[in-house]
Biopython code that builds the backbone (N, CA, C, O; Angstrom):
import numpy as np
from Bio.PDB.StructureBuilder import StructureBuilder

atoms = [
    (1, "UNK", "N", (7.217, -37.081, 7.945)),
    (1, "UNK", "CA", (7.717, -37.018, 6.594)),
    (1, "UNK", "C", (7.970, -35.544, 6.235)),
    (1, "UNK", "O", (7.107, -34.669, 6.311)),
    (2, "UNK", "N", (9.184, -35.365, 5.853)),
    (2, "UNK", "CA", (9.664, -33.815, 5.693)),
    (2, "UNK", "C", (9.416, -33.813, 3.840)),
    (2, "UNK", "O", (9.714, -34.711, 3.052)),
    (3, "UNK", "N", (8.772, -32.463, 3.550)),
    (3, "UNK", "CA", (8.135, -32.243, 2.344)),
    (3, "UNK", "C", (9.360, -31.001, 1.830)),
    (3, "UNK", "O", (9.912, -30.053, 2.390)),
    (4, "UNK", "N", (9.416, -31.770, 0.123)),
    (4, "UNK", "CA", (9.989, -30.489, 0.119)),
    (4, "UNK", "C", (9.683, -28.981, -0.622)),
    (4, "UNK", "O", (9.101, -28.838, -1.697)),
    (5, "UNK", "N", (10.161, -28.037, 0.131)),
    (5, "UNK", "CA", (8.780, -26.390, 0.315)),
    (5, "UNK", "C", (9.710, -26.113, -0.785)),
    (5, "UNK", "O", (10.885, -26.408, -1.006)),
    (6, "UNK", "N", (8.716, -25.388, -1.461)),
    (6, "UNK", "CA", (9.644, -24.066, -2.579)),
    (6, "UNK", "C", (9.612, -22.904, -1.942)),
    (6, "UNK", "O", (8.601, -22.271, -1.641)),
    (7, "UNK", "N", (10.868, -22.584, -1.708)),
    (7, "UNK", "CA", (11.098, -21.379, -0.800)),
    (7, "UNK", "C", (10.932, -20.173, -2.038)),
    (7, "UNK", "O", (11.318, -20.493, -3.162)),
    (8, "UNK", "N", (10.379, -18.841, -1.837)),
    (8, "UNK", "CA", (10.000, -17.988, -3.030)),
    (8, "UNK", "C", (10.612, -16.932, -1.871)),
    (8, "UNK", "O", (10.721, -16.990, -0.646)),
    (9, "UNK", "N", (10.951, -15.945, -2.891)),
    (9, "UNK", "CA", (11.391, -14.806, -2.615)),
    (9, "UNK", "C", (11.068, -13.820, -3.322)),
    (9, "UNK", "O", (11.324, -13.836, -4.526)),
    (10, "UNK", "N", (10.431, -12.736, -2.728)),
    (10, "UNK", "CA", (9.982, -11.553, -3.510)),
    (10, "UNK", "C", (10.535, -10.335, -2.925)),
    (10, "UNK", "O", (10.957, -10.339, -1.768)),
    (11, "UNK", "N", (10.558, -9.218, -3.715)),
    (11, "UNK", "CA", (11.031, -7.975, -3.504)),
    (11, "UNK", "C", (9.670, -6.910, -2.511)),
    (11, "UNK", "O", (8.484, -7.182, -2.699)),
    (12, "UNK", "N", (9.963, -6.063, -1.779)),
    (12, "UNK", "CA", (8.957, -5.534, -0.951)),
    (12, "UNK", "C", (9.860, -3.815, -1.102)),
    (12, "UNK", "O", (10.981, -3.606, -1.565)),
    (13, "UNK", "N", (9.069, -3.022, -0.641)),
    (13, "UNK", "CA", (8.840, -1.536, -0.019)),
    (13, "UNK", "C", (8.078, -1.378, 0.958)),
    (13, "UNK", "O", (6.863, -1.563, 1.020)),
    (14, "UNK", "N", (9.150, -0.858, 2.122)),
    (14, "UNK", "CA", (7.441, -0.320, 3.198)),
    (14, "UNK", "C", (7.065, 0.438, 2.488)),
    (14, "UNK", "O", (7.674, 0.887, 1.517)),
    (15, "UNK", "N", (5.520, 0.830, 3.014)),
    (15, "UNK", "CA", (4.517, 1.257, 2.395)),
    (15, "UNK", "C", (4.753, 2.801, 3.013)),
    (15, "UNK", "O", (4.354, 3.760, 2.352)),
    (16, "UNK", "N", (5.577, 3.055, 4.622)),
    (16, "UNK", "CA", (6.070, 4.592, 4.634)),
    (16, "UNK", "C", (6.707, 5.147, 3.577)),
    (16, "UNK", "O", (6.686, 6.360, 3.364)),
    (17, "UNK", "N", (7.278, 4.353, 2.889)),
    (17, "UNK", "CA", (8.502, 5.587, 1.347)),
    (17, "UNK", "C", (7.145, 5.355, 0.420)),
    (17, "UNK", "O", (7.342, 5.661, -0.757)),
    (18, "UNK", "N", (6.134, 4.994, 0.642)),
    (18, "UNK", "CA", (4.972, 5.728, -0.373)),
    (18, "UNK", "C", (4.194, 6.840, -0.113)),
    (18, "UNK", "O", (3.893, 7.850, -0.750)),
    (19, "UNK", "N", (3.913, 6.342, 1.128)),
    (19, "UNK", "CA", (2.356, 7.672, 1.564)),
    (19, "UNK", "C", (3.370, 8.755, 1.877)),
    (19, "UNK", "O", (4.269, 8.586, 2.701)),
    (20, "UNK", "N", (3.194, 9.843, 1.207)),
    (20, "UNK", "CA", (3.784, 11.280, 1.316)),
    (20, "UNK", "C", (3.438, 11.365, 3.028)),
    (20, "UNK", "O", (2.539, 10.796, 3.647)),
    (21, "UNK", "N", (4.532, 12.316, 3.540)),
    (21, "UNK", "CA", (4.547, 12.581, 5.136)),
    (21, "UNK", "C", (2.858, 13.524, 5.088)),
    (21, "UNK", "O", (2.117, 13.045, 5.945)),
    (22, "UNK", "N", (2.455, 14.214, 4.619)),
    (22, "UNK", "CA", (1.434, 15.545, 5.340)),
    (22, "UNK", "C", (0.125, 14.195, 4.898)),
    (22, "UNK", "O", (-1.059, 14.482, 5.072)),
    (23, "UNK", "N", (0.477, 12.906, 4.388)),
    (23, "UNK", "CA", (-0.926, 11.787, 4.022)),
    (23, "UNK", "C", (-1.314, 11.125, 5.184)),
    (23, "UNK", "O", (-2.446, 10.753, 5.492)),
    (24, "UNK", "N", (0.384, 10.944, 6.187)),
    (24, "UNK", "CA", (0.123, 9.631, 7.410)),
    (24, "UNK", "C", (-1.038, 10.302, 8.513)),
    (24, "UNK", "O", (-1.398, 9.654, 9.496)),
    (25, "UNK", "N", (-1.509, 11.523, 8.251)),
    (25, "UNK", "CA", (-2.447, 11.961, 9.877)),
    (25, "UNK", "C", (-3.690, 11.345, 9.322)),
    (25, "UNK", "O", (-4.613, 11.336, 10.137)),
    (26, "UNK", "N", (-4.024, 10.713, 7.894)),
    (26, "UNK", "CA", (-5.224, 10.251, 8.225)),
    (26, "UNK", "C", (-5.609, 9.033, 6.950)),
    (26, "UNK", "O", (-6.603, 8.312, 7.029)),
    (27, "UNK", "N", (-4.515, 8.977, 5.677)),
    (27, "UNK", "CA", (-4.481, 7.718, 5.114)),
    (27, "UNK", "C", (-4.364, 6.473, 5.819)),
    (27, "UNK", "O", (-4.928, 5.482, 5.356)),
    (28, "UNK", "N", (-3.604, 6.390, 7.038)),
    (28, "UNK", "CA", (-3.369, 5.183, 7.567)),
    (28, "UNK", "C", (-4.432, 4.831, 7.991)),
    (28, "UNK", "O", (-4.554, 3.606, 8.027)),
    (29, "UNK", "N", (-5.730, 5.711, 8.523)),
    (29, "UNK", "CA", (-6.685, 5.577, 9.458)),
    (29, "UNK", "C", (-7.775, 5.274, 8.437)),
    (29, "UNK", "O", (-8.836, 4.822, 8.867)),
    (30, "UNK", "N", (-7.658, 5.429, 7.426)),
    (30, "UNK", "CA", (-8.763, 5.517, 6.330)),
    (30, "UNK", "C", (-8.493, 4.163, 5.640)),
    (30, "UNK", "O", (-9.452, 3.495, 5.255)),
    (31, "UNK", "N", (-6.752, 3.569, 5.403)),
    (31, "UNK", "CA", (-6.466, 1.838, 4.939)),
    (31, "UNK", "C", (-7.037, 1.247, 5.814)),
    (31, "UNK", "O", (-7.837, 0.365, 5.501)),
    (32, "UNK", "N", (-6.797, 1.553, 7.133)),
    (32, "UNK", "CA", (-7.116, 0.368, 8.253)),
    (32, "UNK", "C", (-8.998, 0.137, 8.346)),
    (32, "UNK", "O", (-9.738, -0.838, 8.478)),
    (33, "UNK", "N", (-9.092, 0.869, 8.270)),
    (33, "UNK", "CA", (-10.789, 1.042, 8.812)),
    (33, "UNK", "C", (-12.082, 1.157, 7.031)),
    (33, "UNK", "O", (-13.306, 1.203, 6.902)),
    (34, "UNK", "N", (-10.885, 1.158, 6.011)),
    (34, "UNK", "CA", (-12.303, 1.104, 5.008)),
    (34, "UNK", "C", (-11.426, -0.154, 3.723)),
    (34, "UNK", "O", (-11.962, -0.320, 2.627)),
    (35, "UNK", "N", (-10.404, -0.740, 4.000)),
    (35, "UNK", "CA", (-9.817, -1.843, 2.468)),
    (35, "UNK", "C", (-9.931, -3.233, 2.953)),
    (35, "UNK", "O", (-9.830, -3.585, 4.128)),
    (36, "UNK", "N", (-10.170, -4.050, 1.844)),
    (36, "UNK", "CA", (-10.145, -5.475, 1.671)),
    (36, "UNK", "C", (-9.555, -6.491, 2.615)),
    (36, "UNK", "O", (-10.190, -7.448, 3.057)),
    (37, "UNK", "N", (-8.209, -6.199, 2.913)),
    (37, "UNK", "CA", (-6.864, -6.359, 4.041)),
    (37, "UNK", "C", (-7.161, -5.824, 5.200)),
    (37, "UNK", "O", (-8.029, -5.060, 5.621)),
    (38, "UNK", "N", (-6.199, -6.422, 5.658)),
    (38, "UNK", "CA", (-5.611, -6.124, 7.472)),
    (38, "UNK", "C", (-4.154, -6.696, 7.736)),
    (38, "UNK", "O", (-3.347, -7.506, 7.282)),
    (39, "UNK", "N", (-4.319, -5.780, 8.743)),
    (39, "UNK", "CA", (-2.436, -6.532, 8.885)),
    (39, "UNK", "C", (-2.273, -6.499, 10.128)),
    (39, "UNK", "O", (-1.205, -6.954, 10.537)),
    (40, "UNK", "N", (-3.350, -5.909, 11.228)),
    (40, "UNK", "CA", (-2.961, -6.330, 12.664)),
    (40, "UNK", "C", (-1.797, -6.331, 12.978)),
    (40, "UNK", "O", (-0.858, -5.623, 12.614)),
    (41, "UNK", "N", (-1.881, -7.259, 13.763)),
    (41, "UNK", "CA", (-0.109, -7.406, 14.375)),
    (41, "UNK", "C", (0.656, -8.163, 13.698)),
    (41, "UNK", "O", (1.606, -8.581, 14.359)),
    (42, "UNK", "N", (0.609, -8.570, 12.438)),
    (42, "UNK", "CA", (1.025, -9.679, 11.657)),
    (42, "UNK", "C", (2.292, -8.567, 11.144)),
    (42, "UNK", "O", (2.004, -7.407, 10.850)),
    (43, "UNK", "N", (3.868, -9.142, 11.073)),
    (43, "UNK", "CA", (5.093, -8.866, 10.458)),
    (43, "UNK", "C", (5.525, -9.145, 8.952)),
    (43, "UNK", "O", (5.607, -10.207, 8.334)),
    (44, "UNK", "N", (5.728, -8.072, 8.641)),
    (44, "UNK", "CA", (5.944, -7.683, 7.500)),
    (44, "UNK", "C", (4.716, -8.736, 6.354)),
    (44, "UNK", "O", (4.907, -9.772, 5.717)),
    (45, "UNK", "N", (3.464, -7.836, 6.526)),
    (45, "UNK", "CA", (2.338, -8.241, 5.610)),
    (45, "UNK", "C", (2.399, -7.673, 4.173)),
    (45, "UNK", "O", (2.110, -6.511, 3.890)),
    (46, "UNK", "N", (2.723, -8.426, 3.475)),
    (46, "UNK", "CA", (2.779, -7.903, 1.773)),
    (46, "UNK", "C", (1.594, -7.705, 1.052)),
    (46, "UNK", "O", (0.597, -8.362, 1.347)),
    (47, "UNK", "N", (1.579, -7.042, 0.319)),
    (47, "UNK", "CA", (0.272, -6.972, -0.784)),
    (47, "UNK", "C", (1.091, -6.282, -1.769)),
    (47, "UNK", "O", (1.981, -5.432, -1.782)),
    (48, "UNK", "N", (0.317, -7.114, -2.726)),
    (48, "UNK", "CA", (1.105, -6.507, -4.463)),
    (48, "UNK", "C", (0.403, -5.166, -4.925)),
    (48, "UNK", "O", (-0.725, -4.733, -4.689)),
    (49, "UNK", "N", (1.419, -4.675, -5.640)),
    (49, "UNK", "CA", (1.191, -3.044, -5.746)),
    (49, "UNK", "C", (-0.049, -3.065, -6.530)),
    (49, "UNK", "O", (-0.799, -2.106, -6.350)),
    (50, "UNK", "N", (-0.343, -3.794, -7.204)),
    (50, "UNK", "CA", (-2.126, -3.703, -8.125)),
    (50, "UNK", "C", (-2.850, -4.039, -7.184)),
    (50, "UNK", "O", (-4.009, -3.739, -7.473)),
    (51, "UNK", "N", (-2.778, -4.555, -6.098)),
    (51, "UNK", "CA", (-3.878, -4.414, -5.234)),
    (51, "UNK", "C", (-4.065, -3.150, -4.544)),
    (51, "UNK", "O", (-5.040, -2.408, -4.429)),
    (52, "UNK", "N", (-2.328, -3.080, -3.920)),
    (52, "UNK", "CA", (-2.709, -1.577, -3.046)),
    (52, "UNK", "C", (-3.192, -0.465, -3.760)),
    (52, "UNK", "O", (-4.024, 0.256, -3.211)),
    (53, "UNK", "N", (-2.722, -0.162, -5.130)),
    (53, "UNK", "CA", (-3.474, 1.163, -5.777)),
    (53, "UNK", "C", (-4.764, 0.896, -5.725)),
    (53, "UNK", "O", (-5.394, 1.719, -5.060)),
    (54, "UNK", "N", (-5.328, 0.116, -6.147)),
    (54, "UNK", "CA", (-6.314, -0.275, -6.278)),
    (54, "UNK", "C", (-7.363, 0.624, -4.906)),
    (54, "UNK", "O", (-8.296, 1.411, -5.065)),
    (55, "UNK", "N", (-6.787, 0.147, -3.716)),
    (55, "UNK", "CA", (-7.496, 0.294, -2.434)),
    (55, "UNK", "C", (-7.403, 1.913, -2.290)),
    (55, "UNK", "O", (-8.308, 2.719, -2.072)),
    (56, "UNK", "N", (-5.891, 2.141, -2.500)),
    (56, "UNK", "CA", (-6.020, 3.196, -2.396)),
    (56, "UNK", "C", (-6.809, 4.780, -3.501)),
    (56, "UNK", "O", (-7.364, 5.796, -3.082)),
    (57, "UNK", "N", (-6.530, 4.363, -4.879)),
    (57, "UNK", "CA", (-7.553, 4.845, -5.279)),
    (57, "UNK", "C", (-9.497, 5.480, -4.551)),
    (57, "UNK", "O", (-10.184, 6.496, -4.447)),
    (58, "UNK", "N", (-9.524, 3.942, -4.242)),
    (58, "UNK", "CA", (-10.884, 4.306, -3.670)),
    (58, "UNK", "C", (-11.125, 4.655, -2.602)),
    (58, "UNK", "O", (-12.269, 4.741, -2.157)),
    (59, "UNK", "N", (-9.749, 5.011, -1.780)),
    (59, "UNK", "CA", (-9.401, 5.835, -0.607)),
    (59, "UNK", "C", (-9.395, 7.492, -1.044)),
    (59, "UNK", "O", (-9.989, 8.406, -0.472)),
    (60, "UNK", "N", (-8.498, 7.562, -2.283)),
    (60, "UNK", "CA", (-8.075, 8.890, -2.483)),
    (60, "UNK", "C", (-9.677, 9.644, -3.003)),
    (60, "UNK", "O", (-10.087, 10.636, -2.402)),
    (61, "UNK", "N", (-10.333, 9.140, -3.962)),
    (61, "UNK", "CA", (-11.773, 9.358, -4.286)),
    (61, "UNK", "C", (-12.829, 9.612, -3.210)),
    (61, "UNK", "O", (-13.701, 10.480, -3.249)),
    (62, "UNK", "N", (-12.670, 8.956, -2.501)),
    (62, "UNK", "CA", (-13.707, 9.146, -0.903)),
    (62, "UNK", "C", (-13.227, 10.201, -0.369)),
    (62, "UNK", "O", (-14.069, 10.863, 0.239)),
    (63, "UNK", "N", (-11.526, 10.860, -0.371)),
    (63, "UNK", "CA", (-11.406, 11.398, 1.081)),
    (63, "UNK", "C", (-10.940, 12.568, 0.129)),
    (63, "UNK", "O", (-10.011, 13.167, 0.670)),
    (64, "UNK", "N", (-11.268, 13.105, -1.114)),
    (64, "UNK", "CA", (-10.484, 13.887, -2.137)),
    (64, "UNK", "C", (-11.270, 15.342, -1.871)),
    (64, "UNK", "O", (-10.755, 16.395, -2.246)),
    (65, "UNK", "N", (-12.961, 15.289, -0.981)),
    (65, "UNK", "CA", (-13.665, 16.374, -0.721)),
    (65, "UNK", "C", (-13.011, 16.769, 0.771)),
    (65, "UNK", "O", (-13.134, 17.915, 1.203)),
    (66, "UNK", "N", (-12.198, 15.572, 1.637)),
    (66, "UNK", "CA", (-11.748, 15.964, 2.469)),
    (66, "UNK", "C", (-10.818, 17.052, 3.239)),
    (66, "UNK", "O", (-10.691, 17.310, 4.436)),
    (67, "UNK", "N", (-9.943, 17.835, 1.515)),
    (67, "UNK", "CA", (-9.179, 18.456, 1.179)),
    (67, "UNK", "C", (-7.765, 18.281, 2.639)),
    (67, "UNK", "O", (-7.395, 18.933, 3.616)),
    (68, "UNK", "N", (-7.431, 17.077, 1.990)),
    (68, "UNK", "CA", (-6.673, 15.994, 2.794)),
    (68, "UNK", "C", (-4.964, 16.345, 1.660)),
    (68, "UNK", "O", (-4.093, 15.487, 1.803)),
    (69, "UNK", "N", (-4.742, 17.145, 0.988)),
    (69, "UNK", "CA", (-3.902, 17.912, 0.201)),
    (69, "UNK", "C", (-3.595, 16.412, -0.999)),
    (69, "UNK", "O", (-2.486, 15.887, -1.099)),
    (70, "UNK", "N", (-4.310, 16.146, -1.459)),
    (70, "UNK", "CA", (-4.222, 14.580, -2.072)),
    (70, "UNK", "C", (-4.002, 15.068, -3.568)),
    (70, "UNK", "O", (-3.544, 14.061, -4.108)),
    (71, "UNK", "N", (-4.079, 16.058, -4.525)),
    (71, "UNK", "CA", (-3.706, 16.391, -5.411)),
    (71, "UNK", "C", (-2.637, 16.812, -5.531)),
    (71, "UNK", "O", (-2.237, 17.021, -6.677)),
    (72, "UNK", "N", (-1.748, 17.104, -4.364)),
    (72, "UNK", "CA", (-0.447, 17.447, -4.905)),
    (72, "UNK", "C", (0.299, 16.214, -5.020)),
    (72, "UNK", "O", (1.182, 16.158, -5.875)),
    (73, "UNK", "N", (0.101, 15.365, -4.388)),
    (73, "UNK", "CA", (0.774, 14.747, -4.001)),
    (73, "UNK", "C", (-0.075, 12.630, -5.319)),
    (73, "UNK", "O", (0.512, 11.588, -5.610)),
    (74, "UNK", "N", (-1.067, 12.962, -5.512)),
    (74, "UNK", "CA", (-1.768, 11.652, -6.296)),
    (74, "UNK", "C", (-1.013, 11.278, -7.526)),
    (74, "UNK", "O", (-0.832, 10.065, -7.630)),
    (75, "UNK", "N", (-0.536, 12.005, -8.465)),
    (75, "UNK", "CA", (0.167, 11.639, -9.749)),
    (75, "UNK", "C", (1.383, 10.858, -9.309)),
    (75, "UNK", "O", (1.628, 9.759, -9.806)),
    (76, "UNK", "N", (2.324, 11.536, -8.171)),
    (76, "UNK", "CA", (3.616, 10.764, -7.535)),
    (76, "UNK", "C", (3.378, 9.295, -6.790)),
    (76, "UNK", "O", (4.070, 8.297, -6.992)),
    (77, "UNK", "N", (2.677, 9.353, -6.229)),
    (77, "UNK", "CA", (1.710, 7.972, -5.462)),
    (77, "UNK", "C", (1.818, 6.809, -6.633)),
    (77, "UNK", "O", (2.628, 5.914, -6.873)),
    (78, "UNK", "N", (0.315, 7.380, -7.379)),
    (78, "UNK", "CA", (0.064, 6.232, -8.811)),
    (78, "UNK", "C", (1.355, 5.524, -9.400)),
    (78, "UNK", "O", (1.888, 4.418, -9.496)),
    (79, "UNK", "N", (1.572, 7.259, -9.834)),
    (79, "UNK", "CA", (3.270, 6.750, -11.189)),
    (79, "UNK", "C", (3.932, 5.552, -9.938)),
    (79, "UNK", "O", (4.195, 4.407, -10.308)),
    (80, "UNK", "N", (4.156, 5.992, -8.422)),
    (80, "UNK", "CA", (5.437, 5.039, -7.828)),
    (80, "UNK", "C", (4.891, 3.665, -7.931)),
    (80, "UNK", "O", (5.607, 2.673, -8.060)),
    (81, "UNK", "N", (3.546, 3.642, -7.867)),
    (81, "UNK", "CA", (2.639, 1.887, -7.702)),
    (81, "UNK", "C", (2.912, 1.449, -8.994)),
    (81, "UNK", "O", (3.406, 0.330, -9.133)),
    (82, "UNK", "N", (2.699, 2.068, -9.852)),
    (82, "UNK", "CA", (2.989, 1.369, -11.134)),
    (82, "UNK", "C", (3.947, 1.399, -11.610)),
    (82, "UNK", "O", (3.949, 1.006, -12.777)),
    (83, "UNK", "N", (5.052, 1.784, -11.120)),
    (83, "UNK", "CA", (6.829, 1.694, -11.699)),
    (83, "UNK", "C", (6.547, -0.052, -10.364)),
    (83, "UNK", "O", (7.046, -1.126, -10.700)),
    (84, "UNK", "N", (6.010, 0.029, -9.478)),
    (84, "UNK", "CA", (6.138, -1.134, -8.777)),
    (84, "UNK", "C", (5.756, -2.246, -9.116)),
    (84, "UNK", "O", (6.317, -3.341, -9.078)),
    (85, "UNK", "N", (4.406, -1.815, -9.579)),
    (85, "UNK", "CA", (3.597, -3.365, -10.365)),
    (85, "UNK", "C", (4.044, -3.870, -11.169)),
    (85, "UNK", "O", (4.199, -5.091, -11.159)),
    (86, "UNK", "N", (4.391, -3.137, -12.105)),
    (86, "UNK", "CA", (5.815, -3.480, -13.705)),
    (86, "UNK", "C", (6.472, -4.483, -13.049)),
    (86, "UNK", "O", (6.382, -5.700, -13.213)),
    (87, "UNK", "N", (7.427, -3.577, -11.965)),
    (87, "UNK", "CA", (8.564, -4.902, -11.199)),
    (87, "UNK", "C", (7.824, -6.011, -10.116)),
    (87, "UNK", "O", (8.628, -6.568, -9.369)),
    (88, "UNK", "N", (6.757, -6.295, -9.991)),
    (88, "UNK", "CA", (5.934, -6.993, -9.722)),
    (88, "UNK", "C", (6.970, -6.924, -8.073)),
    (88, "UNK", "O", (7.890, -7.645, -7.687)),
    (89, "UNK", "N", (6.381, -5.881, -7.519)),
    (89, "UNK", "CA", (7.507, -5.353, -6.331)),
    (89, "UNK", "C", (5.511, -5.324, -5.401)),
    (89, "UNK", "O", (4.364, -5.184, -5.826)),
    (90, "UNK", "N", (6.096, -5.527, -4.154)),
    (90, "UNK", "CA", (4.744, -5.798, -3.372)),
    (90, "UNK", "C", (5.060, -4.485, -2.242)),
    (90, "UNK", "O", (6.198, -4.025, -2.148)),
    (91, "UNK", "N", (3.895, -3.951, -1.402)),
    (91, "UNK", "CA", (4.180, -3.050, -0.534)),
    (91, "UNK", "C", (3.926, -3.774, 0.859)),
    (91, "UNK", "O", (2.827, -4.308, 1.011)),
    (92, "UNK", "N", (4.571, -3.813, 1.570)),
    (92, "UNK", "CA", (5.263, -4.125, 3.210)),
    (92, "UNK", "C", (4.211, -3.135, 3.850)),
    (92, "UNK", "O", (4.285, -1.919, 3.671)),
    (93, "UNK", "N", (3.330, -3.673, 4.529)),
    (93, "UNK", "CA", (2.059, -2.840, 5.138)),
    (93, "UNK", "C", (2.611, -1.875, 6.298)),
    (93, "UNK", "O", (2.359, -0.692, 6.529)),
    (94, "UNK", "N", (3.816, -3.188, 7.225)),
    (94, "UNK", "CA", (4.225, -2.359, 8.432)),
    (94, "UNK", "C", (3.531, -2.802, 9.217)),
    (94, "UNK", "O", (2.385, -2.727, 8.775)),
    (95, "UNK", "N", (3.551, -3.408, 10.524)),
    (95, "UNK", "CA", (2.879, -3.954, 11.463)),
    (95, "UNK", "C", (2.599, -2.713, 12.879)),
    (95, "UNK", "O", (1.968, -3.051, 13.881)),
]
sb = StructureBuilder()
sb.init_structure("model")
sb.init_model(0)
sb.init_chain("A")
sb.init_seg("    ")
for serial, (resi, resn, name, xyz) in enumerate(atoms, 1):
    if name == "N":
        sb.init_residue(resn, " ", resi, " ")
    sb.init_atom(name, np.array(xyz, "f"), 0.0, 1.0, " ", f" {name:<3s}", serial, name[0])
structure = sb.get_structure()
């Protein structure tokens, strides 16, 4: 018996046009190994932008003594998640 699916469609961003380039030598290593999620080998894994700030916040707070250059770059981050969450726009983890 064929059911019928509600096909949904949502809007995405990889999550590279967020993390500033001088963030990827050790944000990626710090999502993978300390947030809620995973994305393994799984293709194109979404999470909504109020979650990812969320994670990442308590990424940027942990690793902010790291002097990981996260103040130049934290106000541009936030403001972009939340121009995203507004558009209820999700971030593309990247497999």
């Amino acid at each position: 018996m064929k059911k019928d699916l509600l096909v949904e469609e949502v809007k995405h961003v990889a999550m590279s046009q967020i993390i500033p380039e001088d963030w990827e030598h050790w944000f990626f290593d710090a999502l993978s190994n300390g947030s809620t999620f995973t994305w393994g080998d799984a293709n194109l894994t979404l999470v909504h932008a109020d979650r990812f700030m969320d994670e990442m916040e308590d990424i940027l707070d942990s690793e902010d003594e790291m002097e990981h250059n996260i103040a130049e770059h934290r106000e541009a981050v936030i403001d972009t998640l939340n121009y995203l969450s507004n558009k209820n726009i999700y971030i593309d983890l990247e497999s």
